[in-house]
PDB file with SEQRES, HELIX, SHEET and CRYST1 records, atoms N, CA, C and O in Angstrom:
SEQRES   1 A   57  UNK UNK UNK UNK UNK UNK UNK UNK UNK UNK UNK UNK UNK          
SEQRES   2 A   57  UNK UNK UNK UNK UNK UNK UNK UNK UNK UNK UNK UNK UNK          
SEQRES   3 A   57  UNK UNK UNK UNK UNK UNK UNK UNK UNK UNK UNK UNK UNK          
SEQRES   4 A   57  UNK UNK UNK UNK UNK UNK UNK UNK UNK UNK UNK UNK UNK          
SEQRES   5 A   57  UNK UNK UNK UNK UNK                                          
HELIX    1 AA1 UNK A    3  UNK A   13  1                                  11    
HELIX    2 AA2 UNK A   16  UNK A   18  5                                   3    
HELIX    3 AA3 UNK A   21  UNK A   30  1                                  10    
HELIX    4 AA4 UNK A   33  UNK A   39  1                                   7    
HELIX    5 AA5 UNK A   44  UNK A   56  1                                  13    
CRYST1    1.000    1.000    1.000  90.00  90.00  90.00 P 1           1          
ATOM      1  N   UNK A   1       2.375 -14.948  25.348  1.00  0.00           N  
ATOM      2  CA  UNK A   1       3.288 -14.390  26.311  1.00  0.00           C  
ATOM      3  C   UNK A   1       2.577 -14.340  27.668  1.00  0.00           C  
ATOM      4  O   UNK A   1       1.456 -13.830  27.646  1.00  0.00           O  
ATOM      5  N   UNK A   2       2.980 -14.729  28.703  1.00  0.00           N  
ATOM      6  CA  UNK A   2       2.757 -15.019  30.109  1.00  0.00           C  
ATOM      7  C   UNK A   2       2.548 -13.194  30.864  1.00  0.00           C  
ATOM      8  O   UNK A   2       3.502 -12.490  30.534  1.00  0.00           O  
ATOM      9  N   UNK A   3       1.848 -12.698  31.456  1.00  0.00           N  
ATOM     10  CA  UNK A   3       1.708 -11.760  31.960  1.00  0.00           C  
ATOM     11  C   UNK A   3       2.881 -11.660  32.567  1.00  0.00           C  
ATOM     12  O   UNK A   3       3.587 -10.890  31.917  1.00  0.00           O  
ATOM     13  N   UNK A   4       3.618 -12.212  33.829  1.00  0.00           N  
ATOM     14  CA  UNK A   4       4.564 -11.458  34.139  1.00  0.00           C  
ATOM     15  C   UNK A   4       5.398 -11.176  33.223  1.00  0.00           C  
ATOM     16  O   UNK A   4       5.787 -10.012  33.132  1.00  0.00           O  
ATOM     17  N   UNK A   5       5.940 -12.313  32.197  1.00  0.00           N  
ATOM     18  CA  UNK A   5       6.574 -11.364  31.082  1.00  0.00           C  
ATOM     19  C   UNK A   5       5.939  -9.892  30.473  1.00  0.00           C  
ATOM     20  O   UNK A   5       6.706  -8.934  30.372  1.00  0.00           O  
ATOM     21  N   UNK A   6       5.011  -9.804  30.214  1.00  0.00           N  
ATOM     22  CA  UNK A   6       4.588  -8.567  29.665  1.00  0.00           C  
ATOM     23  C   UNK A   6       4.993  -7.363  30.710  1.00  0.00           C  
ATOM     24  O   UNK A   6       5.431  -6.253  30.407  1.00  0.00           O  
ATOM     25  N   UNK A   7       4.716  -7.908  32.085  1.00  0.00           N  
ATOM     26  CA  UNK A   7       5.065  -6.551  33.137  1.00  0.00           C  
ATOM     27  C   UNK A   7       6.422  -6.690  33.162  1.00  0.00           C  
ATOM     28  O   UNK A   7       7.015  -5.635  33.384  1.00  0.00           O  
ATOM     29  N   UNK A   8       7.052  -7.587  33.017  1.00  0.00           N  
ATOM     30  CA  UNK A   8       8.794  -7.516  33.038  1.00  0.00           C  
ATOM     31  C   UNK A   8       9.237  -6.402  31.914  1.00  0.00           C  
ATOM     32  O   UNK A   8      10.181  -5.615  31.983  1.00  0.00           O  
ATOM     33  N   UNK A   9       8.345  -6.556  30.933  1.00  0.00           N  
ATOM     34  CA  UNK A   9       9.187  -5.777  29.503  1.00  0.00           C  
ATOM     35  C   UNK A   9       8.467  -4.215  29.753  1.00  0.00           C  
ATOM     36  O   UNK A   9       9.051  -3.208  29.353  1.00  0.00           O  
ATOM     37  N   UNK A  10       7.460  -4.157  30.286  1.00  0.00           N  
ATOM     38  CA  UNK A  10       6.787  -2.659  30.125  1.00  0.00           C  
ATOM     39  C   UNK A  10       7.872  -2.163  31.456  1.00  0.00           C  
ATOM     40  O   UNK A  10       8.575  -1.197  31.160  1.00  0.00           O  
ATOM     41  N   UNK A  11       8.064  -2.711  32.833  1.00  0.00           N  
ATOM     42  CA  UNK A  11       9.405  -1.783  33.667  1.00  0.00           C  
ATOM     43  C   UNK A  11      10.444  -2.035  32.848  1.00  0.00           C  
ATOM     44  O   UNK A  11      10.495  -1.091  32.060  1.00  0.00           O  
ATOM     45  N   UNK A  12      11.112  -2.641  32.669  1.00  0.00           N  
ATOM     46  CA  UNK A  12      12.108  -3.012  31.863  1.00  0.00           C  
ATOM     47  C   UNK A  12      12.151  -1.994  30.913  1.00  0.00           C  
ATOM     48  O   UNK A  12      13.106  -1.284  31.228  1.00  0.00           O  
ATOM     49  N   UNK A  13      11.545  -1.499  29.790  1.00  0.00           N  
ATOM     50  CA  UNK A  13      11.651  -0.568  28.762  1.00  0.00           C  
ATOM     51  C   UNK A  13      10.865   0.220  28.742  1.00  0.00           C  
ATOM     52  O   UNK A  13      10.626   0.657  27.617  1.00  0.00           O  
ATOM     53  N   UNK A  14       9.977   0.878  30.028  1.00  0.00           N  
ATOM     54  CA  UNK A  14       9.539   1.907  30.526  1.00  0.00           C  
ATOM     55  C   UNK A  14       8.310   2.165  28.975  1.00  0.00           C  
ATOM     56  O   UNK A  14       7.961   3.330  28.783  1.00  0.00           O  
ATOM     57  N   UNK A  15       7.906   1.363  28.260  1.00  0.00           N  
ATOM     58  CA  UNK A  15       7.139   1.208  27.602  1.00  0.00           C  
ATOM     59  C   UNK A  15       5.487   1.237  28.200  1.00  0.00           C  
ATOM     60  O   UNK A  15       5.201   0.335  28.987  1.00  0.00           O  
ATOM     61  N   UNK A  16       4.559   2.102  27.897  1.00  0.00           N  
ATOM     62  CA  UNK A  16       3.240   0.960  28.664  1.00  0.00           C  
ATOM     63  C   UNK A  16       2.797  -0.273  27.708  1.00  0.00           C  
ATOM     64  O   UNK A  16       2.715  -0.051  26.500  1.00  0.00           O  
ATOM     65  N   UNK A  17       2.607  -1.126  28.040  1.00  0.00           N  
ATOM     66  CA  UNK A  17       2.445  -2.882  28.144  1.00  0.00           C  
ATOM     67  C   UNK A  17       3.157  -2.954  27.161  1.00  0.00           C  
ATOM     68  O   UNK A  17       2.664  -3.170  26.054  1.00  0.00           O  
ATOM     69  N   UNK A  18       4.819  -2.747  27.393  1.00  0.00           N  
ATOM     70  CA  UNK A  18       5.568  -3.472  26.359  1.00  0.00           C  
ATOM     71  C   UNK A  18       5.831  -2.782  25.303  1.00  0.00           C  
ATOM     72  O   UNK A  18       6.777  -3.092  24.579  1.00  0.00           O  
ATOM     73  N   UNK A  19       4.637  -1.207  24.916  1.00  0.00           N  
ATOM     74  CA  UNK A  19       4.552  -1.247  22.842  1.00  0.00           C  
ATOM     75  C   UNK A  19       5.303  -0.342  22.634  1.00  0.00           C  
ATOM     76  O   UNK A  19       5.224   0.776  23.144  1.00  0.00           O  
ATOM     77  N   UNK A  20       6.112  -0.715  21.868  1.00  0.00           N  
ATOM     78  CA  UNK A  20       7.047   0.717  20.853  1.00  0.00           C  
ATOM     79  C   UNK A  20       5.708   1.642  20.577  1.00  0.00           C  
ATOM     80  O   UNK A  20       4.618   1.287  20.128  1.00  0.00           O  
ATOM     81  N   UNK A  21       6.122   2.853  20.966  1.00  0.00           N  
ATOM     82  CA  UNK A  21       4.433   3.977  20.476  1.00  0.00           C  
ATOM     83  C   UNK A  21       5.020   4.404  18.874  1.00  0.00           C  
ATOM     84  O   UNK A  21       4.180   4.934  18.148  1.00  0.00           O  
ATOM     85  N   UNK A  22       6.190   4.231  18.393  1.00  0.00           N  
ATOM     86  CA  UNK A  22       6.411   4.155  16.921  1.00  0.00           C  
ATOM     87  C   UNK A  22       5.717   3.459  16.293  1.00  0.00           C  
ATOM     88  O   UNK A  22       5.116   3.946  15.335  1.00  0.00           O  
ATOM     89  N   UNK A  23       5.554   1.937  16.658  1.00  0.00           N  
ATOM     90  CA  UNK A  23       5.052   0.730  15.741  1.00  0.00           C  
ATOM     91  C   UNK A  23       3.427   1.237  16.049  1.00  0.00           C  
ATOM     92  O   UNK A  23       2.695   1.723  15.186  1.00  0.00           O  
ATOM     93  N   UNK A  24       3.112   1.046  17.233  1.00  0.00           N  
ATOM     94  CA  UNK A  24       1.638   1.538  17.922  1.00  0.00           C  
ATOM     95  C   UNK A  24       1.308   2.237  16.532  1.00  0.00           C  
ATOM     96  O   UNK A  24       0.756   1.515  15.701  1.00  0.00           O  
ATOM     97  N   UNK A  25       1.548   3.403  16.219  1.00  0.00           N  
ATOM     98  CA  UNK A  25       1.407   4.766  15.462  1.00  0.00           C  
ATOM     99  C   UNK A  25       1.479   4.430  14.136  1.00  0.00           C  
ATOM    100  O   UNK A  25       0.705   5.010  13.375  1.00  0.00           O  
ATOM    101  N   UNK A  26       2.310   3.547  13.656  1.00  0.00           N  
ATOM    102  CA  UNK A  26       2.445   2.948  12.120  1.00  0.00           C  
ATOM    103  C   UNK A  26       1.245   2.221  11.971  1.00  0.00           C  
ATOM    104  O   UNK A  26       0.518   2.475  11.011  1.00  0.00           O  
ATOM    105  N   UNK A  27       0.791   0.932  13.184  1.00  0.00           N  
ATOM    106  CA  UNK A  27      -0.299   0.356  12.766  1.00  0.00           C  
ATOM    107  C   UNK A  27      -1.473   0.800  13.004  1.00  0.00           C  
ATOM    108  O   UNK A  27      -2.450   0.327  12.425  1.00  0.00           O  
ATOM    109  N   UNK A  28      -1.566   1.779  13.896  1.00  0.00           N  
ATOM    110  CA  UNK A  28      -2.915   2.429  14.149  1.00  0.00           C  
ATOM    111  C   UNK A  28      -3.194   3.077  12.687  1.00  0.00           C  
ATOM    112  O   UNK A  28      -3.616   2.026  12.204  1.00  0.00           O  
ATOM    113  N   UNK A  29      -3.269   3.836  11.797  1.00  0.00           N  
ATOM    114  CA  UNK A  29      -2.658   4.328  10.345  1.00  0.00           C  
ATOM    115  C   UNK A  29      -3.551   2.867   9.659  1.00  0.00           C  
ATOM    116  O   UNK A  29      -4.647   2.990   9.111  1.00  0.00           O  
ATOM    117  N   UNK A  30      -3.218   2.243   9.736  1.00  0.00           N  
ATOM    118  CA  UNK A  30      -3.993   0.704   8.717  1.00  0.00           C  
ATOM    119  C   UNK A  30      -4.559  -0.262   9.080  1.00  0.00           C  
ATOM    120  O   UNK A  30      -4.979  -1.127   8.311  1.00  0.00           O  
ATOM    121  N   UNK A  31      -4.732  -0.298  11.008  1.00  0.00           N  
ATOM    122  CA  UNK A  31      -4.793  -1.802  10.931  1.00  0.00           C  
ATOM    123  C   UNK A  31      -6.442  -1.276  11.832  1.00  0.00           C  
ATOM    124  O   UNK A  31      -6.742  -0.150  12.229  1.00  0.00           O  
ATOM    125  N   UNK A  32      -6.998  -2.168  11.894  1.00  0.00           N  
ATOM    126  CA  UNK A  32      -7.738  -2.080  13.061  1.00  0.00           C  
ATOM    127  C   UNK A  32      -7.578  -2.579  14.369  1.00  0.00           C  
ATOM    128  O   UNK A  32      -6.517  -3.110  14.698  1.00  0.00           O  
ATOM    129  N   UNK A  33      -8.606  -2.453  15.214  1.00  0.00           N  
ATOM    130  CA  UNK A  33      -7.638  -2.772  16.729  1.00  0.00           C  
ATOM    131  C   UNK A  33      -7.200  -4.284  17.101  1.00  0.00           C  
ATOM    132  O   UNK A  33      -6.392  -4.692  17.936  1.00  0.00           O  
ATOM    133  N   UNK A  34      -8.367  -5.251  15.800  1.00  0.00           N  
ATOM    134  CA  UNK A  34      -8.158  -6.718  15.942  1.00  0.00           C  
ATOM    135  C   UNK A  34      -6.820  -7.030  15.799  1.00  0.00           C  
ATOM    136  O   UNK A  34      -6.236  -7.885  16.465  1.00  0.00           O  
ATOM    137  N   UNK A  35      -6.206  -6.167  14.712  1.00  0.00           N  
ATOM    138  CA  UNK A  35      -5.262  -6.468  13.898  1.00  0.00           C  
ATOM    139  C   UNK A  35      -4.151  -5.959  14.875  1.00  0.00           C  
ATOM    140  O   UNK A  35      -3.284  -6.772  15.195  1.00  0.00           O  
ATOM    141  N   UNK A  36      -4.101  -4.831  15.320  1.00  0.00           N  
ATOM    142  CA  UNK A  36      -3.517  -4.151  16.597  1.00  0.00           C  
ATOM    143  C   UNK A  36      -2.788  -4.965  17.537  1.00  0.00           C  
ATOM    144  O   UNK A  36      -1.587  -5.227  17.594  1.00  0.00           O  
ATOM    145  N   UNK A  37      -3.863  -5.348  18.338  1.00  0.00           N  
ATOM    146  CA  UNK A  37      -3.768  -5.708  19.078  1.00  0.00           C  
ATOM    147  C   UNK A  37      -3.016  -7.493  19.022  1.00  0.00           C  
ATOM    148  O   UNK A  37      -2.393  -7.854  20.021  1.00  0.00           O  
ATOM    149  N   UNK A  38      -3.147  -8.447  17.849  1.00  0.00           N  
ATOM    150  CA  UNK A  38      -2.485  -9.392  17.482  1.00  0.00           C  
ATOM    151  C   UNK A  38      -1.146  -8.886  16.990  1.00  0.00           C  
ATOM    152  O   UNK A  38      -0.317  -9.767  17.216  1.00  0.00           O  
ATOM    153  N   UNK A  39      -0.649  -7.952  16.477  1.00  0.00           N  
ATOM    154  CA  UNK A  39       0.456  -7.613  16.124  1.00  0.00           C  
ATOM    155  C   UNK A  39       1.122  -7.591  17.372  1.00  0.00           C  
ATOM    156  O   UNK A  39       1.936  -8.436  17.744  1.00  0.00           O  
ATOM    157  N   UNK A  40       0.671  -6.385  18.142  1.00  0.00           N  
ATOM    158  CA  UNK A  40       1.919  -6.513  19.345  1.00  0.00           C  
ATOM    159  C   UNK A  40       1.408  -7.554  20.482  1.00  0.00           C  
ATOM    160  O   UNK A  40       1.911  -7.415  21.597  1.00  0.00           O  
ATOM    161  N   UNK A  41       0.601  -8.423  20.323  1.00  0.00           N  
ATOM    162  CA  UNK A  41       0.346  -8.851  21.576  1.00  0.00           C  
ATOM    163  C   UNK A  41      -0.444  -9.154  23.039  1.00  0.00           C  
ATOM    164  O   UNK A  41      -0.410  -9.997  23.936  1.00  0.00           O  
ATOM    165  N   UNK A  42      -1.308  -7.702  22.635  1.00  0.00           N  
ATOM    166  CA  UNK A  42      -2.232  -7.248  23.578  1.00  0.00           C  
ATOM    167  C   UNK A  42      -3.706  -7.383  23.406  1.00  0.00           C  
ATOM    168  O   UNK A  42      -4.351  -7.661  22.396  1.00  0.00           O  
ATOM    169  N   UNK A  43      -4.019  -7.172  24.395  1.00  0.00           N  
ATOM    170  CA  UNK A  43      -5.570  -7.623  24.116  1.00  0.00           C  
ATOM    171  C   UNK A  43      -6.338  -6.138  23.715  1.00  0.00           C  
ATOM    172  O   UNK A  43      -5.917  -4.984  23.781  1.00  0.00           O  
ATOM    173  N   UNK A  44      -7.748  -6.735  23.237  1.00  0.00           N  
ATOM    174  CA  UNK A  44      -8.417  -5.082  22.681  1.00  0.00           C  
ATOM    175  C   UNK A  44      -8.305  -4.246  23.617  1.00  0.00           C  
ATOM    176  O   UNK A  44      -7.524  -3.326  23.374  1.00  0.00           O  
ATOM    177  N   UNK A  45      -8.851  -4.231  24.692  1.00  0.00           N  
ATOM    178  CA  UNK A  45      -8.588  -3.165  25.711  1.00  0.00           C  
ATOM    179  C   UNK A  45      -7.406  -2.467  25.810  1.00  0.00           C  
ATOM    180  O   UNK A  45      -7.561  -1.257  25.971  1.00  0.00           O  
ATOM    181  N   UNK A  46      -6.165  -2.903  25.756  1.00  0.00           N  
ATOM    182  CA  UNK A  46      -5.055  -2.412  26.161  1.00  0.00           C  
ATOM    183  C   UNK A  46      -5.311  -1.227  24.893  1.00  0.00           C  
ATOM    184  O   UNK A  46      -5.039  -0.032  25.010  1.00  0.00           O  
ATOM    185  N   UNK A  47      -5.909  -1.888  23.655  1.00  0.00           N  
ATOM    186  CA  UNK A  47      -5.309  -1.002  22.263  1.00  0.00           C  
ATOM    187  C   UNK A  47      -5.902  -0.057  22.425  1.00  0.00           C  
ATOM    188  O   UNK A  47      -5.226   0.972  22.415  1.00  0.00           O  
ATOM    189  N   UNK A  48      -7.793   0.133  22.707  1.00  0.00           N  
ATOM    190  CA  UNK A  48      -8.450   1.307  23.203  1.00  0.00           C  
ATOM    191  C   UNK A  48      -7.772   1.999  24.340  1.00  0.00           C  
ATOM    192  O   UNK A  48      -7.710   3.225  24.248  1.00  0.00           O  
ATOM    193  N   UNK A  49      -7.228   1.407  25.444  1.00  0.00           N  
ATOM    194  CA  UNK A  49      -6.518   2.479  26.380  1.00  0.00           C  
ATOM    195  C   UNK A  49      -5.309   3.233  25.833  1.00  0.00           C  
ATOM    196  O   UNK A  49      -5.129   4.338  26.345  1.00  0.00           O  
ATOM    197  N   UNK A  50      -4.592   2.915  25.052  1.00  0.00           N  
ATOM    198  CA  UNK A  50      -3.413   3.270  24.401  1.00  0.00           C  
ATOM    199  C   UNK A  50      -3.789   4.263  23.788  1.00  0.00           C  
ATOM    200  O   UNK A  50      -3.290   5.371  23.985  1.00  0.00           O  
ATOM    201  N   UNK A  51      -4.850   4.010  22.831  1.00  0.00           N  
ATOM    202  CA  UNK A  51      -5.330   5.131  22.049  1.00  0.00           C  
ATOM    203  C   UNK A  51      -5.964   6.593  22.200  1.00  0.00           C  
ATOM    204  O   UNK A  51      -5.979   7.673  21.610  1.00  0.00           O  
ATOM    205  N   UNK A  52      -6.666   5.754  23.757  1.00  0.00           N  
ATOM    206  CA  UNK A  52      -7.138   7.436  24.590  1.00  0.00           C  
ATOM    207  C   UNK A  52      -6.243   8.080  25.256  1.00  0.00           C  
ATOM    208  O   UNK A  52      -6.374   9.287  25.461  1.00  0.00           O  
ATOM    209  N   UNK A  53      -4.785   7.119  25.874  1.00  0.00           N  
ATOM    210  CA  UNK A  53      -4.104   8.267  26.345  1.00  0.00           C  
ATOM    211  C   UNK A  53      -3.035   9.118  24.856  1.00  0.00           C  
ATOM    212  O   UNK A  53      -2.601  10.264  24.738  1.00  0.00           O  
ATOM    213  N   UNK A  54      -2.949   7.897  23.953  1.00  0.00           N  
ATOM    214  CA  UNK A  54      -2.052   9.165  22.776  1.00  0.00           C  
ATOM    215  C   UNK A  54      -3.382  10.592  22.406  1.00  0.00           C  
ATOM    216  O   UNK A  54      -3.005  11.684  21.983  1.00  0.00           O  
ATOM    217  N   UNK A  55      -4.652  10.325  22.627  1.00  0.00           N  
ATOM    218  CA  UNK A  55      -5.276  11.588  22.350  1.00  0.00           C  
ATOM    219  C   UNK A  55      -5.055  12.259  23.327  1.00  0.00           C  
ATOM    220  O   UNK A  55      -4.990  13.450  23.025  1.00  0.00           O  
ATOM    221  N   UNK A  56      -4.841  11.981  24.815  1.00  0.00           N  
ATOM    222  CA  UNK A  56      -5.136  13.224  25.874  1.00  0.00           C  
ATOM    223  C   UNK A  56      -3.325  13.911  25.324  1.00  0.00           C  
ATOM    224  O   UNK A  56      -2.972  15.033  25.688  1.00  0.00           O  
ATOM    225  N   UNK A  57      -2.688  13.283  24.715  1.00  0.00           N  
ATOM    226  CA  UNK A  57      -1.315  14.048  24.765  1.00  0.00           C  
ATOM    227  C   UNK A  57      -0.958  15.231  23.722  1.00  0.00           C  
ATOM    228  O   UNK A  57       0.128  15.808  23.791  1.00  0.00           O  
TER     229      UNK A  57                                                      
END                                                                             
């Protein structure tokens, strides 16, 4: 997927980069971040940033 697509879908569905935080939350639970991060798309970083802001919440 082409970056501006990815920023089209995260304004677009007010998502950050795109991820359902449902699915996020199901695979965090089993997968690791390799696995993570190929599921929805994103690269490792995005999955570690994702993960520190669901802890600050």
């Amino acid at each position: 997927m082409r970056q501006s697509e990815k920023l089209w879908k995260a304004n677009h569905n007010k998502d950050i980069f795109g991820v359902n935080f449902h699915r996020f939350i199901e695979l965090e639970e089993n997968a690791s971040h390799m696995e993570i991060a190929h599921e929805l798309g994103i690269s490792l970083g995005e999955v570690r940033m994702l993960k520190s802001q669901m802890n600050r919440t």
